[in-house]
Biopython code that builds the backbone (N, CA, C, O; Angstrom):
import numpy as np
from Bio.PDB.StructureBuilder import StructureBuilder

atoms = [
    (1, "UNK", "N", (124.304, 107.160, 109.894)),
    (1, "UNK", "CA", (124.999, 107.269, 108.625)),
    (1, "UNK", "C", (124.005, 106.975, 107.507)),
    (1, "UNK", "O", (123.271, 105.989, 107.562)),
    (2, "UNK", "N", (123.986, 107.829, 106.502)),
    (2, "UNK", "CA", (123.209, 107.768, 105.289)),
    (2, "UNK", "C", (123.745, 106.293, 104.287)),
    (2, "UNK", "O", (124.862, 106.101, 103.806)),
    (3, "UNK", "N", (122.564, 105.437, 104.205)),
    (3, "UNK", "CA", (122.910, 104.865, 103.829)),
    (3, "UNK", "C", (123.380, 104.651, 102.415)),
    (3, "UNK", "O", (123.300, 103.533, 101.906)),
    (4, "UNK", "N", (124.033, 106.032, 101.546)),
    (4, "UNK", "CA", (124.951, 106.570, 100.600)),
    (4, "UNK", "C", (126.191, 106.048, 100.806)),
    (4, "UNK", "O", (127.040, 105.443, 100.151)),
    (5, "UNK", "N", (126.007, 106.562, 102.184)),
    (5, "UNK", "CA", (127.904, 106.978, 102.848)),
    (5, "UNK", "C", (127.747, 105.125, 103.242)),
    (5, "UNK", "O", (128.640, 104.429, 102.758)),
    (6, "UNK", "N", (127.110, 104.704, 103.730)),
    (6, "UNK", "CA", (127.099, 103.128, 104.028)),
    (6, "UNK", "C", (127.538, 102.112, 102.873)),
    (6, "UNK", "O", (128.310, 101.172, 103.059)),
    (7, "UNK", "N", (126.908, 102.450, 101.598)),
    (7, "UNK", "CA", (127.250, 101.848, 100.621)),
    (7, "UNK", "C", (128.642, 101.691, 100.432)),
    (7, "UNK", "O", (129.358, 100.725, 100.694)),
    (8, "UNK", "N", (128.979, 103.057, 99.815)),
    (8, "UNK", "CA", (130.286, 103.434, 99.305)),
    (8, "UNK", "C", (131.486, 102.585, 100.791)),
    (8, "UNK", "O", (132.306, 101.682, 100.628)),
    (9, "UNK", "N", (131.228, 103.114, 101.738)),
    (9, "UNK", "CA", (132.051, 102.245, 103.313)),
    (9, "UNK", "C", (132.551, 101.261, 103.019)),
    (9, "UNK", "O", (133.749, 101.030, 102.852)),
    (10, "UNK", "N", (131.099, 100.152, 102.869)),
    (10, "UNK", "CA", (131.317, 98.776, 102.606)),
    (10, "UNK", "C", (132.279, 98.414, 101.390)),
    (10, "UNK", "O", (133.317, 97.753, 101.422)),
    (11, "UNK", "N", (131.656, 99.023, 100.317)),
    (11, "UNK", "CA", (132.280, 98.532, 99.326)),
    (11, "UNK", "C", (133.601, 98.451, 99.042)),
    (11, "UNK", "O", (134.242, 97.735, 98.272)),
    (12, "UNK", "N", (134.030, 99.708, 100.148)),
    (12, "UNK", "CA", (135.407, 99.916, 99.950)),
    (12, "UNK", "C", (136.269, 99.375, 100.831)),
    (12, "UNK", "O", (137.473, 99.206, 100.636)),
    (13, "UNK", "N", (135.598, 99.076, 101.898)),
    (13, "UNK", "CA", (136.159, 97.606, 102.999)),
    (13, "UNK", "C", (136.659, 96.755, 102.023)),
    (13, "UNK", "O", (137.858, 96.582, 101.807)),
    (14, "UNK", "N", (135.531, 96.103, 101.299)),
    (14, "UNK", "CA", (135.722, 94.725, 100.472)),
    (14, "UNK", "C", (136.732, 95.345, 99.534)),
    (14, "UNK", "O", (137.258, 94.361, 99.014)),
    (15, "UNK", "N", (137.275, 96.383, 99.047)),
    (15, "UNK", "CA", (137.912, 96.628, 97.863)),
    (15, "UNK", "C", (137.298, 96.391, 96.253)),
    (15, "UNK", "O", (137.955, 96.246, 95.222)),
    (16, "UNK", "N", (136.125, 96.404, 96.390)),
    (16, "UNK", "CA", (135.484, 96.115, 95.370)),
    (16, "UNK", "C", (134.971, 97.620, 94.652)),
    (16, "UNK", "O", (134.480, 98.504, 95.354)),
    (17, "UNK", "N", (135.160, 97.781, 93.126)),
    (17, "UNK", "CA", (134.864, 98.936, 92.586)),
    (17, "UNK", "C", (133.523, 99.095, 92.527)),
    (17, "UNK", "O", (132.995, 98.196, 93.182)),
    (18, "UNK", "N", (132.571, 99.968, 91.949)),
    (18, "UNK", "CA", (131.407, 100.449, 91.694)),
    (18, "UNK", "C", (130.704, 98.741, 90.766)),
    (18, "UNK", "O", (129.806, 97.908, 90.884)),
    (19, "UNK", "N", (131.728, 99.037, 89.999)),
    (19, "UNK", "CA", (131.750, 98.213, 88.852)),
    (19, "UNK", "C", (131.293, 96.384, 89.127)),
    (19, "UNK", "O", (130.513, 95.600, 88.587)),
    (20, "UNK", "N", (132.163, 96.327, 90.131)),
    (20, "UNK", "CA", (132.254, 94.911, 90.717)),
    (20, "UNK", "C", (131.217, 95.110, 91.490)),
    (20, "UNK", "O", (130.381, 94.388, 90.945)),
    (21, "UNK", "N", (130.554, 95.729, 92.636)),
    (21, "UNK", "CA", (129.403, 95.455, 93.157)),
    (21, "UNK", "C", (128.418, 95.628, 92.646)),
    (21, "UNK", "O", (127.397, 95.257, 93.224)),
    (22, "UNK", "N", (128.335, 96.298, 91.287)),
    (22, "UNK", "CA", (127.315, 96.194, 90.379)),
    (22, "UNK", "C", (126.798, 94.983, 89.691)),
    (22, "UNK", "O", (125.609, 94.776, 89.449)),
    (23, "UNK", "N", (127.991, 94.046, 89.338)),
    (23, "UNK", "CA", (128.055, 92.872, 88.536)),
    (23, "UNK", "C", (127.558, 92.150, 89.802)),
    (23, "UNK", "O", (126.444, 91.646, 89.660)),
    (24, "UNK", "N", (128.148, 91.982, 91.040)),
    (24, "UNK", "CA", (127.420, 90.978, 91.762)),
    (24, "UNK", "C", (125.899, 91.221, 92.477)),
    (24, "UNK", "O", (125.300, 90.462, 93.239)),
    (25, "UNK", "N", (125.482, 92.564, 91.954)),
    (25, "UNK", "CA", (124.048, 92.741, 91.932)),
    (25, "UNK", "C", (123.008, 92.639, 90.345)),
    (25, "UNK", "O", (121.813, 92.922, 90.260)),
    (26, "UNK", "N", (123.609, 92.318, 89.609)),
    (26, "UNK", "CA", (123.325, 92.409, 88.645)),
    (26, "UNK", "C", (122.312, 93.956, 87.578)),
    (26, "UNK", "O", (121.406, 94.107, 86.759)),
    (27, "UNK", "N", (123.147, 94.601, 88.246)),
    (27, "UNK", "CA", (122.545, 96.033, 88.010)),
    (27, "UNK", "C", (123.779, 97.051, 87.079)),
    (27, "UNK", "O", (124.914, 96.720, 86.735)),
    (28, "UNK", "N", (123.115, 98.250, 86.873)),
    (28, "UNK", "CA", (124.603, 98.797, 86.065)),
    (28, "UNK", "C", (125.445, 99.569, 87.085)),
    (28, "UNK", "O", (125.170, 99.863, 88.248)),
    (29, "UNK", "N", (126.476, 99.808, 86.399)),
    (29, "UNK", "CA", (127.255, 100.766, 87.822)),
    (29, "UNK", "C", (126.749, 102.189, 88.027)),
    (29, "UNK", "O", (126.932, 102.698, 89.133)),
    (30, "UNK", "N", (126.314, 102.674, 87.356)),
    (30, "UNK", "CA", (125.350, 104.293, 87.408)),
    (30, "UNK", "C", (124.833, 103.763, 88.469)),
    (30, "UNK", "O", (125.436, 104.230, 89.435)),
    (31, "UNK", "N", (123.742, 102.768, 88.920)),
    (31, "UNK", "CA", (123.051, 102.604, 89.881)),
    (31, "UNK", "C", (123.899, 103.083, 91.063)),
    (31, "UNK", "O", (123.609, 104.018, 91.810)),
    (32, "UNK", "N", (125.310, 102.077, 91.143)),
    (32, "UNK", "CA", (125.758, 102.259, 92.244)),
    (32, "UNK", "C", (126.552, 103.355, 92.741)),
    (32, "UNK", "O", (127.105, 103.556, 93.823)),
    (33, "UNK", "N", (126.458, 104.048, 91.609)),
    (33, "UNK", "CA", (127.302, 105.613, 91.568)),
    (33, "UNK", "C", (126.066, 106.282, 92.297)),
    (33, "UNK", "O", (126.069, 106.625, 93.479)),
    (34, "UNK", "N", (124.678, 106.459, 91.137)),
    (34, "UNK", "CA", (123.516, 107.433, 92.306)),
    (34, "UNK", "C", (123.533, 107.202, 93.455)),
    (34, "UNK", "O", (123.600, 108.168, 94.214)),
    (35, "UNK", "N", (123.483, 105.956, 93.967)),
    (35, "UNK", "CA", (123.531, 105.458, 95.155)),
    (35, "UNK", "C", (124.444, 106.561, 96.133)),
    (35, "UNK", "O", (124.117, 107.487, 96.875)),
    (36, "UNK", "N", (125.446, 106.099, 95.825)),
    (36, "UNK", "CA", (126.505, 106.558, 96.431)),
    (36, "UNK", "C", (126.415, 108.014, 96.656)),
    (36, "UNK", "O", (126.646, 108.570, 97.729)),
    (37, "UNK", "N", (125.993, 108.690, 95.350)),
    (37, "UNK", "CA", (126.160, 110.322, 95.629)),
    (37, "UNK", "C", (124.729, 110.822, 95.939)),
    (37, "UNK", "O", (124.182, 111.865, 95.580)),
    (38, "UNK", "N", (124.232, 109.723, 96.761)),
    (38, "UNK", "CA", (123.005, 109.910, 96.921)),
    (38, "UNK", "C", (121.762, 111.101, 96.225)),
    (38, "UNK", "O", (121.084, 112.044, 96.634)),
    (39, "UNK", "N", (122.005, 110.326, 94.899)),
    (39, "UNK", "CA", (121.000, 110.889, 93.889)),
    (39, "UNK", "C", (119.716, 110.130, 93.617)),
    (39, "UNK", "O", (118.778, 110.674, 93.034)),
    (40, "UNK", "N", (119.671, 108.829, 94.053)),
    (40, "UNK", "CA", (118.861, 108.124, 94.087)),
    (40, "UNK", "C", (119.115, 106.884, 95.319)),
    (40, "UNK", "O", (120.176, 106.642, 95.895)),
    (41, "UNK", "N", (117.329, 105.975, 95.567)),
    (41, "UNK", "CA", (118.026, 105.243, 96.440)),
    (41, "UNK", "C", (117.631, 103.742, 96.140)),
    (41, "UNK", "O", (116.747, 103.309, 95.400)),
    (42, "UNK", "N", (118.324, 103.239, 96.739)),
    (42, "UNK", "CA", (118.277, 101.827, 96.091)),
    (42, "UNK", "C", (116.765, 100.752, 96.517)),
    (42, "UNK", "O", (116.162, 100.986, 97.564)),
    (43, "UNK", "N", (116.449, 99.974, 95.875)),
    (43, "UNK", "CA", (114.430, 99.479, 95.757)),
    (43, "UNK", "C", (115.415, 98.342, 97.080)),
    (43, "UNK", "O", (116.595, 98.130, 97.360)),
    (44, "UNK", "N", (114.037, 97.871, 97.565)),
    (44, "UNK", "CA", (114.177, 97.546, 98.758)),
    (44, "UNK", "C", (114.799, 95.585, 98.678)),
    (44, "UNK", "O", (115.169, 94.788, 99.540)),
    (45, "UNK", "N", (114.618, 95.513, 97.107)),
    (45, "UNK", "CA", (114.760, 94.213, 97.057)),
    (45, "UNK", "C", (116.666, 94.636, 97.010)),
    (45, "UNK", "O", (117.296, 94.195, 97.971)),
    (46, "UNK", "N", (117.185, 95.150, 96.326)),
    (46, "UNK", "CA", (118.512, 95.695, 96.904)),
    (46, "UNK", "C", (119.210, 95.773, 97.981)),
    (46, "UNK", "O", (120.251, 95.172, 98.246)),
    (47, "UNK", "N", (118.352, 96.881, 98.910)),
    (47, "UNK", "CA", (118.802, 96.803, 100.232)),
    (47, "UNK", "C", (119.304, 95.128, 100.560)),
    (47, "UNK", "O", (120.490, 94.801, 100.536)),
    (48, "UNK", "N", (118.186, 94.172, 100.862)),
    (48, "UNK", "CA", (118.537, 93.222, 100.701)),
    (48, "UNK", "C", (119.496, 92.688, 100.738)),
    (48, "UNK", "O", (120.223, 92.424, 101.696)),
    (49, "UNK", "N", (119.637, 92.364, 99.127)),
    (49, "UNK", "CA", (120.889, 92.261, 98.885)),
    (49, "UNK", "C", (122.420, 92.504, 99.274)),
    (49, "UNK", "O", (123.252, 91.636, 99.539)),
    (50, "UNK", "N", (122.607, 93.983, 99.242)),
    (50, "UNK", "CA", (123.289, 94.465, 99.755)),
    (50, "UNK", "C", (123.735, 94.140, 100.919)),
    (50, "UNK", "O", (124.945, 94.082, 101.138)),
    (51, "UNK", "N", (122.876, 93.896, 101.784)),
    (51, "UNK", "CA", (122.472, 93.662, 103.438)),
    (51, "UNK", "C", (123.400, 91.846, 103.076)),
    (51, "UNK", "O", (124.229, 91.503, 103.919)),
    (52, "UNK", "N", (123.253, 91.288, 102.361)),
    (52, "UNK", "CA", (123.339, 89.913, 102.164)),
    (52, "UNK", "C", (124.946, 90.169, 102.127)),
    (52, "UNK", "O", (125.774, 89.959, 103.013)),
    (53, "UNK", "N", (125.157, 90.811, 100.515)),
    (53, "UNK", "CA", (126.728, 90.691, 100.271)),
    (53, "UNK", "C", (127.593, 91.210, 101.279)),
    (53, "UNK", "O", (128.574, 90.513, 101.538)),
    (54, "UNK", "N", (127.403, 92.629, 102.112)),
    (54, "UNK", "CA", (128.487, 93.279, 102.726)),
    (54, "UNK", "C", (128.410, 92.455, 104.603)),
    (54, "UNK", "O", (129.046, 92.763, 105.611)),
    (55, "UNK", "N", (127.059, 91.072, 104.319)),
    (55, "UNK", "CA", (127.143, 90.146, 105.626)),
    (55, "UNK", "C", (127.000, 91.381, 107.126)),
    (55, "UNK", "O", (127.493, 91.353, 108.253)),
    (56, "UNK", "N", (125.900, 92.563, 106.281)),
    (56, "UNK", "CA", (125.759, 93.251, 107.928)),
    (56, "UNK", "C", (123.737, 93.338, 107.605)),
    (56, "UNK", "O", (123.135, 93.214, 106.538)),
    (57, "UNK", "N", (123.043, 93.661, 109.399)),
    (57, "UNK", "CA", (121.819, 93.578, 109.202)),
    (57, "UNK", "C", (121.547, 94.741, 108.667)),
    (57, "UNK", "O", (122.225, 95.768, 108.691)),
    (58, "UNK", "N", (120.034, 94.445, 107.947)),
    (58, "UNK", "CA", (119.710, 95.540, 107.124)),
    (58, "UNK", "C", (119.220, 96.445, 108.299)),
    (58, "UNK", "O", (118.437, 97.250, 107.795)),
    (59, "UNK", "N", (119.303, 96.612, 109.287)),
    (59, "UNK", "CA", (119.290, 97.372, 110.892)),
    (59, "UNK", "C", (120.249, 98.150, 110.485)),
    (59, "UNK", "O", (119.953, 99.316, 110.221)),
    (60, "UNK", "N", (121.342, 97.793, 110.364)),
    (60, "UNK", "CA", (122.685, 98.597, 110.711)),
    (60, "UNK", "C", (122.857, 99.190, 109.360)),
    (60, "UNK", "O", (123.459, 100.246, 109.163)),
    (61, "UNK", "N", (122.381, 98.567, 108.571)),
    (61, "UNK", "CA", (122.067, 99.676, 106.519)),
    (61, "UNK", "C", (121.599, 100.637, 106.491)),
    (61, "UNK", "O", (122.125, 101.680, 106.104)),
    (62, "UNK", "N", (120.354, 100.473, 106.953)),
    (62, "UNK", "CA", (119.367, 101.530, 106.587)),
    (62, "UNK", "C", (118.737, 102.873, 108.011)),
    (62, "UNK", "O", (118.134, 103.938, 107.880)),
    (63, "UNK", "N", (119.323, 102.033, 109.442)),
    (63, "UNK", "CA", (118.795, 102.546, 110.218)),
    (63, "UNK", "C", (118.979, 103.846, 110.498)),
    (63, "UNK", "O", (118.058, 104.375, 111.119)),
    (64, "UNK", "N", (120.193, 104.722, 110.131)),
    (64, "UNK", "CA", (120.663, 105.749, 110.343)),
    (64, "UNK", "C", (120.039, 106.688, 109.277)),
    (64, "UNK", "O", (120.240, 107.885, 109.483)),
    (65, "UNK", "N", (119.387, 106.393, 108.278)),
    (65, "UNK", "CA", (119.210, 107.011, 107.022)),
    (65, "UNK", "C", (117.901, 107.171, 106.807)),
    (65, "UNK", "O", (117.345, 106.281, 106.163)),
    (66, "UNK", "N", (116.893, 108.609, 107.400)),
    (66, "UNK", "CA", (116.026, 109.085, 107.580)),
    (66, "UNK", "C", (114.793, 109.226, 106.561)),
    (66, "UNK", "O", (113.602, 108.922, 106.637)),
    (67, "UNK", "N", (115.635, 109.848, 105.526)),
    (67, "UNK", "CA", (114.647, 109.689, 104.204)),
    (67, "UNK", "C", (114.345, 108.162, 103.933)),
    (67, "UNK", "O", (113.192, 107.747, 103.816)),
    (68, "UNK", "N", (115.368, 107.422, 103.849)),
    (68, "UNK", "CA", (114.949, 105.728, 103.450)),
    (68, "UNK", "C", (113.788, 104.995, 104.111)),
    (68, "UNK", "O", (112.855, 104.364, 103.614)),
    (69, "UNK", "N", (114.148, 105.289, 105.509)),
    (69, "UNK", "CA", (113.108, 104.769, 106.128)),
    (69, "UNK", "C", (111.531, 105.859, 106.478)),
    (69, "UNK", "O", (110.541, 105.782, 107.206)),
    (70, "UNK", "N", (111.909, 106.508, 105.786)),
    (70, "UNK", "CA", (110.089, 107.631, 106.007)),
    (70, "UNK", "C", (109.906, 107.277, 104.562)),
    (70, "UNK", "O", (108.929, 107.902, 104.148)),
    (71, "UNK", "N", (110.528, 106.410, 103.465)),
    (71, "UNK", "CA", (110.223, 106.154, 102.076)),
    (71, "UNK", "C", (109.490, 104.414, 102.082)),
    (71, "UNK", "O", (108.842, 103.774, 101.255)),
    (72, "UNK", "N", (110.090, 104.083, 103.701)),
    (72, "UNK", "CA", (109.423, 102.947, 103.683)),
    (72, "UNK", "C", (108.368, 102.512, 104.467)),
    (72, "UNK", "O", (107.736, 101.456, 104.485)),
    (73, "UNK", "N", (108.286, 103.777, 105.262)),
    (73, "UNK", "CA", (106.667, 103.855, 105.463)),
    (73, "UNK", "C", (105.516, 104.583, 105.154)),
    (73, "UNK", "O", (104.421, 104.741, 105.694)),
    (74, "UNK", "N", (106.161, 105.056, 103.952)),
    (74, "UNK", "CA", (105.239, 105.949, 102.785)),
    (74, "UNK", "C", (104.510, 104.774, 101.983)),
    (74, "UNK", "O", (103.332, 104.758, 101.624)),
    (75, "UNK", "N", (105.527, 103.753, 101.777)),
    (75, "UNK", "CA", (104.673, 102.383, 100.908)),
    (75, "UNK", "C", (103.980, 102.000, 101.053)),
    (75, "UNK", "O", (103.119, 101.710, 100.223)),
    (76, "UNK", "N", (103.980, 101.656, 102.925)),
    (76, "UNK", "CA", (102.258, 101.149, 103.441)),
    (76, "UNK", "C", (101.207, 102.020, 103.447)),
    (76, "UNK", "O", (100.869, 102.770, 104.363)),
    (77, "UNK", "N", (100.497, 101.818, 101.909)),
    (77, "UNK", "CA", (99.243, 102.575, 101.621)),
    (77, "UNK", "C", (97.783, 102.889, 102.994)),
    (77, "UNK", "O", (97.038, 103.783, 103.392)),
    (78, "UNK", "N", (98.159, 101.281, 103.269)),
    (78, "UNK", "CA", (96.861, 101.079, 104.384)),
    (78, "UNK", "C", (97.018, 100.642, 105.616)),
    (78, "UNK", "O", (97.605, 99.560, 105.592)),
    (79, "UNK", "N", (96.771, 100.975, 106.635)),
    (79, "UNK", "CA", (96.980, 100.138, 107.678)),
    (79, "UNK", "C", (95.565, 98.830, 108.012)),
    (79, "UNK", "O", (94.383, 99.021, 107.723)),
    (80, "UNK", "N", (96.029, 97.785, 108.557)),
    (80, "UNK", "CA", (95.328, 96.573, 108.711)),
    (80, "UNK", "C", (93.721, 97.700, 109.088)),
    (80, "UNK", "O", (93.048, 98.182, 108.176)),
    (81, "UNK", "N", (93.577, 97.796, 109.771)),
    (81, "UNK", "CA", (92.413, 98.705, 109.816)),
    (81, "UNK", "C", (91.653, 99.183, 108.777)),
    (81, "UNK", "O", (90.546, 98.818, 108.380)),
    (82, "UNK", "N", (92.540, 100.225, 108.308)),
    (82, "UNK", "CA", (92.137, 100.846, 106.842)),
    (82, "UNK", "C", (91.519, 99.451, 105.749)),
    (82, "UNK", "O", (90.599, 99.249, 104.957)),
    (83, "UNK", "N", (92.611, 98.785, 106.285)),
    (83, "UNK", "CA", (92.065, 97.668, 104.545)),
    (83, "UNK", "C", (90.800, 96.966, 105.229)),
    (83, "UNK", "O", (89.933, 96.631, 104.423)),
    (84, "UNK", "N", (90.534, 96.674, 106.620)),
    (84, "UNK", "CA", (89.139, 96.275, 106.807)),
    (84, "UNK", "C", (87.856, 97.014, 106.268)),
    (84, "UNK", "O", (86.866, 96.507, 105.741)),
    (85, "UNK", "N", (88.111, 98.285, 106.521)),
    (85, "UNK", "CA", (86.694, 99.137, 106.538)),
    (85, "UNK", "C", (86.935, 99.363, 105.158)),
    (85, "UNK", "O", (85.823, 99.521, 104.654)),
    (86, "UNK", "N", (87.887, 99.470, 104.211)),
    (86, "UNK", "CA", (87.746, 99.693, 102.752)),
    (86, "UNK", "C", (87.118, 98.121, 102.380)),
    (86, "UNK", "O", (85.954, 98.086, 101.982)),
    (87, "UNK", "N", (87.560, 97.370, 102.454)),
    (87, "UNK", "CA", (86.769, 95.990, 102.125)),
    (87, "UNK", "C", (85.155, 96.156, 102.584)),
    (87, "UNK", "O", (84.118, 96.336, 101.946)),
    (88, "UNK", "N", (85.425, 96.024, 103.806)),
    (88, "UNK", "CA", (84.146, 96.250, 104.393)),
    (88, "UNK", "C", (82.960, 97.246, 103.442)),
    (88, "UNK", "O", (81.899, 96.811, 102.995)),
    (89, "UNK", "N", (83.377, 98.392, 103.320)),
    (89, "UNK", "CA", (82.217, 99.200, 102.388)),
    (89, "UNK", "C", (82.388, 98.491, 101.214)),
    (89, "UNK", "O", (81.265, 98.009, 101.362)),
    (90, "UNK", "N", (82.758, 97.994, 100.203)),
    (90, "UNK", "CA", (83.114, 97.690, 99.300)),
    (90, "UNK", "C", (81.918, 96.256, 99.173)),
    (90, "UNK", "O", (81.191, 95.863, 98.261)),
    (91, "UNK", "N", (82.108, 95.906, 100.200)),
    (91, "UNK", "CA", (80.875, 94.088, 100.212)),
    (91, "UNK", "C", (79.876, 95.060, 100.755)),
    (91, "UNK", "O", (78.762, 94.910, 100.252)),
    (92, "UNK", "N", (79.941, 95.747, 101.393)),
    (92, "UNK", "CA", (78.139, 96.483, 101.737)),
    (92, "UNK", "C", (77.869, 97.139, 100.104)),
    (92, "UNK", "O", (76.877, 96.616, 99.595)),
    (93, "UNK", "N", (78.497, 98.085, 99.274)),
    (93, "UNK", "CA", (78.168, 98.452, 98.155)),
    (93, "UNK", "C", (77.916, 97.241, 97.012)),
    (93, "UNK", "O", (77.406, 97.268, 95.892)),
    (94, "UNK", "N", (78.528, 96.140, 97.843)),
    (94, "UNK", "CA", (78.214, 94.999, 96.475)),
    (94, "UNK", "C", (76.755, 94.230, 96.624)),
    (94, "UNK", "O", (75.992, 93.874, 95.726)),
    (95, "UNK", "N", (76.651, 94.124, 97.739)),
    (95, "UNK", "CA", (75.094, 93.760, 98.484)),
    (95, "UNK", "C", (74.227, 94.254, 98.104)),
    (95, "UNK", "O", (73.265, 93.561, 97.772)),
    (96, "UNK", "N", (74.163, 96.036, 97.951)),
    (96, "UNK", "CA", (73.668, 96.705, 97.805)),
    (96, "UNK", "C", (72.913, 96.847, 96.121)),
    (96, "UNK", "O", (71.760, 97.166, 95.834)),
    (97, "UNK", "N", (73.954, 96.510, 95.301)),
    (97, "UNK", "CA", (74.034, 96.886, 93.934)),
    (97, "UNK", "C", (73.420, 95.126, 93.899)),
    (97, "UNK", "O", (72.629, 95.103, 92.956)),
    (98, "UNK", "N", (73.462, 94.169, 94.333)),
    (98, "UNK", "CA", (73.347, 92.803, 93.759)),
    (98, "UNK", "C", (71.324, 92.956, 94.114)),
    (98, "UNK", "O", (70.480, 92.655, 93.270)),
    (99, "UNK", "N", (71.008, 93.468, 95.495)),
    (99, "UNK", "CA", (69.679, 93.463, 96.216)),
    (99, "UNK", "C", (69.100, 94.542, 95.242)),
    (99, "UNK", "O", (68.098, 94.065, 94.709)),
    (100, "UNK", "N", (69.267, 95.400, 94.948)),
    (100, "UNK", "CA", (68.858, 96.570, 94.123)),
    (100, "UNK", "C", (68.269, 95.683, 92.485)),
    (100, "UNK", "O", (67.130, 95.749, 92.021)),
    (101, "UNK", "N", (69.532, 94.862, 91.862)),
    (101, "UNK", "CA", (69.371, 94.243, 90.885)),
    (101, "UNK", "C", (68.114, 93.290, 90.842)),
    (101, "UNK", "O", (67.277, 93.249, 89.940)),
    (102, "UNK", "N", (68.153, 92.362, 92.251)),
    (102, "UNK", "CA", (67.015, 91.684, 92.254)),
    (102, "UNK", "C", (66.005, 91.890, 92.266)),
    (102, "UNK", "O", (65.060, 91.317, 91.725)),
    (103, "UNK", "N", (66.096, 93.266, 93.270)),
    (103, "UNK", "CA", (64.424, 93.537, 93.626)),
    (103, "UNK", "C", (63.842, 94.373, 92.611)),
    (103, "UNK", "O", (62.776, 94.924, 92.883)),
    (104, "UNK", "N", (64.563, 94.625, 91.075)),
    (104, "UNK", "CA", (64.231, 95.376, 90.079)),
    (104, "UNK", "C", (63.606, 94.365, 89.105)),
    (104, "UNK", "O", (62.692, 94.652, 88.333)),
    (105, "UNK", "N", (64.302, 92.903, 89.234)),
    (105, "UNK", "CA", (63.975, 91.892, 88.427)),
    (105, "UNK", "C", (62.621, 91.079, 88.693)),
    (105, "UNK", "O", (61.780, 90.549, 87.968)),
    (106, "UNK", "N", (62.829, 91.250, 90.265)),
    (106, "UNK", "CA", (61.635, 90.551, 91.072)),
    (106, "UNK", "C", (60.226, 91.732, 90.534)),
    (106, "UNK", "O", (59.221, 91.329, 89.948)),
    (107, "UNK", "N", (60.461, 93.082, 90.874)),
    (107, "UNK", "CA", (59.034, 93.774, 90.194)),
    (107, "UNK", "C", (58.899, 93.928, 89.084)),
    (107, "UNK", "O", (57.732, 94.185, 88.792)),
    (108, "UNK", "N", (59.585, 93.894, 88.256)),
    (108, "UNK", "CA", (59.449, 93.607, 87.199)),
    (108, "UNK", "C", (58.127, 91.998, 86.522)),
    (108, "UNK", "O", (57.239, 91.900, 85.675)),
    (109, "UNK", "N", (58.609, 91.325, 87.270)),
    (109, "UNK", "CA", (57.885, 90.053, 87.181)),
    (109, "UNK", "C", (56.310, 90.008, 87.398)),
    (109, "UNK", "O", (55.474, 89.570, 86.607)),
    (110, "UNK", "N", (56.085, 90.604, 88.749)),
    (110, "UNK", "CA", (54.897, 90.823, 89.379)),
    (110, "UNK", "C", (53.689, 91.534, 88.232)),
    (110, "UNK", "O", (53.829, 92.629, 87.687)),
    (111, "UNK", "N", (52.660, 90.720, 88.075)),
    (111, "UNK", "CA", (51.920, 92.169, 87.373)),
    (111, "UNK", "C", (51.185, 93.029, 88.344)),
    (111, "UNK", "O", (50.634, 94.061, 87.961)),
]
sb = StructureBuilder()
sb.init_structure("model")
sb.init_model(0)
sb.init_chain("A")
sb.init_seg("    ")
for serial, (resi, resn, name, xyz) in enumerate(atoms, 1):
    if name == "N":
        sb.init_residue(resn, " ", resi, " ")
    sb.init_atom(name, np.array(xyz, "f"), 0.0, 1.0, " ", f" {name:<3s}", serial, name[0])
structure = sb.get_structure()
């Protein structure tokens, strides 16, 4: 189940309007309308939330809902790997540029 159709479910279990689960997210109700007509989707600190108020895991929120979760592993820019060897070149180019500096200062000196 899209977690659109999940939203709107819950909310309407609890009997609570757009309006009212807006106020206890502190957001406007448009939010929870896109939501719903899945025009937009809700930031992850939401989910959350959500996950908190309607007392189900964010497993059972989001798991059915394909785009959400290929949106949340679009976020992880890098994998642990990736961020080694980008660091990694990054202190070899700084080495590089610091040894370059010296050994320009050092002949410089020499007559």
């Amino acid at each position: 189940m899209k977690i659109s159709e999940q939203i709107k479910k819950q909310r309407e279990m609890k009997h609570w309007s757009q309006q009212e689960l807006a106020d206890k997210l502190h957001i406007s109700r448009q939010s929870i309308s896109k939501w719903e007509q899945d025009v937009a989707l809700p930031s992850f600190a939401n989910i959350v939330a959500i996950s908190d108020l309607f007392e189900i895991s964010l497993d059972e929120l989001i798991r059915g809902d394909e785009e959400l979760m290929n949106k949340f592993k679009t976020i992880q820019k890098f994998t642990p790997v990736e961020k080694i060897v980008w660091v990694s070149l990054i202190m070899i180019v700084l080495i590089f540029a610091v040894l370059f500096v010296f050994n320009t200062n050092f002949q410089e000196m020499m007559p």
